[in-house]
C-alpha positions, -999 to +999 in steps of 0.1 A: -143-455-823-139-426-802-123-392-810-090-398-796-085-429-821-106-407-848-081-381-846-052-382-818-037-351-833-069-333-828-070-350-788-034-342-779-044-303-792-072-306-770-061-313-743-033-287-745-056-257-745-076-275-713-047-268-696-040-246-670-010-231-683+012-226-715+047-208-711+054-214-751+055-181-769+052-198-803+020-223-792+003-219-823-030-236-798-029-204-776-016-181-800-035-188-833-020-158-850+017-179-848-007-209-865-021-184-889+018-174-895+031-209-896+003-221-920-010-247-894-043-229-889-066-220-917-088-188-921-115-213-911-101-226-878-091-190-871-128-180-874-141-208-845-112-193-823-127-155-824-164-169-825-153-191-795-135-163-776-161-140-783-187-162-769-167-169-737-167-130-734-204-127-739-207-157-711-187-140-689-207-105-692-238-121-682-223-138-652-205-100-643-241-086-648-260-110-633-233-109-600-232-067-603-270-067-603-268-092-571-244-074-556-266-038-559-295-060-551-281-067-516-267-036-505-299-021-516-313-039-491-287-033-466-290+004-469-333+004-468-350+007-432-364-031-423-402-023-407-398-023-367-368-010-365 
């Protein structure tokens, strides 16, 4: 049995917050505070939103490091003298 059968609830959800975009004000999916409000999202399922968004935001640090320190890295080297010239 595979999740969608195990929980189709769960899999339309899903795949509402894999898309693109959301123009509902009230998605408690995008917005858990309106889930939080609405008593559709627990403390719990609020906590693996933050912990999710919060590791999204550490992911996309390193990637902003990593391409700031590349990015220093080359004009560094576009800046310093090549030998024989």
């Amino acid at each position: 049995m595979n999740y969608r059968q195990r929980d189709p609830v769960g899999a339309m959800n899903l795949d509402h917050a894999l898309q693109d975009i959301c123009s509902d004000p009230d998605c408690e999916i995008h917005s858990p505070e309106v889930g939080y409000a609405e008593e559709t999202v627990d403390l719990t399922n609020y906590a693996f939103y933050v912990a999710g968004f919060m590791a999204g935001m550490a992911a996309l640090s390193d990637q902003y490091n990593a391409v700031k320190g590349n990015l220093r890295d080359e004009i560094k080297q576009m800046l310093t003298p090549q030998e024989g010239q």
